[in-house]
N, C-alpha and C positions, 0 to 999 in steps of 0.2 A: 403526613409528616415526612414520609421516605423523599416526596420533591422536593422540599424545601429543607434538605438536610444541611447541605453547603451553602449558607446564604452569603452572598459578599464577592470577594478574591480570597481562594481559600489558598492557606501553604501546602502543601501536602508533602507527606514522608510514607516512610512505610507503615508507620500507625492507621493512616485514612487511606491511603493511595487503595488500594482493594475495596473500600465501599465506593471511595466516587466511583472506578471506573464501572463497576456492578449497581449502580443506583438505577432508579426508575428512571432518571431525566439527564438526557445529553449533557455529557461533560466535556470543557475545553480545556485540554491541560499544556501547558508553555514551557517548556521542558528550557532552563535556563544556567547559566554557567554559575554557578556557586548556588546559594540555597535561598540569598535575595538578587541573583544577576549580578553582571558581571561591571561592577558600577553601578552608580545614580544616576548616570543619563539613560542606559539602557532600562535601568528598572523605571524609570519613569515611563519609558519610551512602552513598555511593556504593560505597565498599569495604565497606560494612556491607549493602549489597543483591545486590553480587555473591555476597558468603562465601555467602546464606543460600542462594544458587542452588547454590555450588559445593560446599557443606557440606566443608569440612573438618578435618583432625583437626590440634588443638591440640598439636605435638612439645612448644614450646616458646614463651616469650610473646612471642618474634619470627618464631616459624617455622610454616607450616602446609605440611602435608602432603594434595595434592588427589588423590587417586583416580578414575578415568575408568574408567565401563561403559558401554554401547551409547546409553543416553540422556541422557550427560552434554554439558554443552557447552564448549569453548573460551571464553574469560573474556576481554573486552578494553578497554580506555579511550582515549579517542582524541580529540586536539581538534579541538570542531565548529567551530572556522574555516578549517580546511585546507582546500583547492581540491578539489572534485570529492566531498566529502561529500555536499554537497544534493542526489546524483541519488539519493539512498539517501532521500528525502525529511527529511533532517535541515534545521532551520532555524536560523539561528545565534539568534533572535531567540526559541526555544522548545528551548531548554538545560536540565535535560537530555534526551537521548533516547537511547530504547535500540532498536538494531534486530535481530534474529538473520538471518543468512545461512545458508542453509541447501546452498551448493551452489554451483559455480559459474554468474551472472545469475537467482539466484533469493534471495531477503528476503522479510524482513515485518516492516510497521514501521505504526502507527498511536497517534497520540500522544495519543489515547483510552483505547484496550484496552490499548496494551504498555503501559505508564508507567515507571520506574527507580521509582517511591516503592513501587508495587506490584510489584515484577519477579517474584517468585517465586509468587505468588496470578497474574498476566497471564499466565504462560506457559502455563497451564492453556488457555487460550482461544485455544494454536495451530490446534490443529487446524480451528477457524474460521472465524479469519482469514482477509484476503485476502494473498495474495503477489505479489510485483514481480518485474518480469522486465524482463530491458534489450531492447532492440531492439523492432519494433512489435509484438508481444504485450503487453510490461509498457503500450504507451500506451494498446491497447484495453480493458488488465486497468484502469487509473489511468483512463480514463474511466468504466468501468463502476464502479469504486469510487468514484467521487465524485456519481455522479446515487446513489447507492443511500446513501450517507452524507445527501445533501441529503435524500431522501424521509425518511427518520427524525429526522433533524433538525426540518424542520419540522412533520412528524407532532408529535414532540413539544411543539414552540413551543403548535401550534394544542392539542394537547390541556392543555398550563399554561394556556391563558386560558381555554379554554372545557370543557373538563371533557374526559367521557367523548364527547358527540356532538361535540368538534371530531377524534377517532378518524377521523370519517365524510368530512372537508374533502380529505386528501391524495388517498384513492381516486376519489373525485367529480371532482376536480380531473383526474388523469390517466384518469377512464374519456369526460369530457366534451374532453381534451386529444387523445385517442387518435378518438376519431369523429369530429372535425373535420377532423384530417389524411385520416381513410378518404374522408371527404366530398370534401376539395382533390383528393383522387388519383382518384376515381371522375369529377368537374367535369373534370379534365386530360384522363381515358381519353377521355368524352364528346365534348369538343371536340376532339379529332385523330382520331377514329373519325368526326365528323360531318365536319370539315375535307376526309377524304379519299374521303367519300360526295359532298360535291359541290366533288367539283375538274371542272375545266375538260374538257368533252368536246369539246372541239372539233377532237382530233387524231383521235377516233374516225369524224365526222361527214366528217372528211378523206380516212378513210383508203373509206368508203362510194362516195363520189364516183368516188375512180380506180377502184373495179371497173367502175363502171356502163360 
């Protein structure tokens, strides 16, 4: 019963929003500008990117019929103003987005690779992806995915202006970034390794006296 709790394209609010993302079976939710998208072209556009994900069968020209095997997903839409969406990195300001939850405190969402225009061509590129987690694993995962987003970002900046040899500017950048610091921390060891070669021996010179 728990897989097939959402059958269809589900609305969600905060009444269900907590069981899809916590159910047994992947859920995609399309985080949209108002509560049916922002217009009927986009809501269409949007019910026309989940069908291709959910493929189902035409009963009738109001009715579809959704089928669920091991690798299908729960289907949902959901408006991105609601409170407590943006931990899910949804931005109201980058509408629409689509995130899959996979579990309870685990997602994936990057508004790059997953897109709603591409949902069904992006999901191929799970396996991939980076995934979110709440508590402080997701901050150390969210920081390590955003210096590694920045290094390809600007790899690529540098390689549109300057061809193939700006390929060479990122790694330069972080191999001349990376022995600098080895430098700072080797400088540090030195001067508290020296610091405590000449501390004060004067307690020693003290302690000489009272034997005599």
């Amino acid at each position: 019963v728990a897989k097939n709790a959402f059958p269809g394209l589900v609305e969600l609010d905060f009444v269900n929003f907590a069981d899809f993302v916590n159910s047994d079976r992947h859920g995609i939710m399309v985080a949209v500008r108002g509560p049916r998208g922002s217009g009927g072209e986009v809501s269409k556009m949007i019910a026309k990117r989940l069908r291709e994900v959910g493929a189902p069968t035409q009963v009738d020209p109001k009715t579809d019929l959704y089928s669920y095997g091991n690798e299908s997903f729960f289907l949902g839409v959901i408006d991105g103003s609601l409170d407590g969406i943006d931990q899910f990195g949804v931005s109201q300001q980058r509408l629409p987005r689509a995130v899959v939850f996979e579990g309870p405190g685990v997602w994936v969402e990057d508004d790059m690779e997953l897109t709603v225009e591409r949902l069904a061509t992006d999901l191929q590129k799970l396996p991939r992806l980076w995934r979110s987690y709440s508590g402080p694993r997701g901050t150390a995962t969210w920081l390590a995915k955003s210096a590694v987003q920045s290094y390809y970002f600007y790899d690529g900046v540098f390689a549109q202006m300057l061809g193939e040899p700006g390929r060479f500017l990122m790694p330069t950048f972080l191999i001349c970034f990376a022995a600098w610091n080895t430098w700072q921390f080797v400088n540090l060891g030195r001067t508290i390794v020296r610091s405590l070669l000449e501390s004060d021996p004067e307690p020693a010179a003290e302690d000489s006296k009272k034997d005599k």
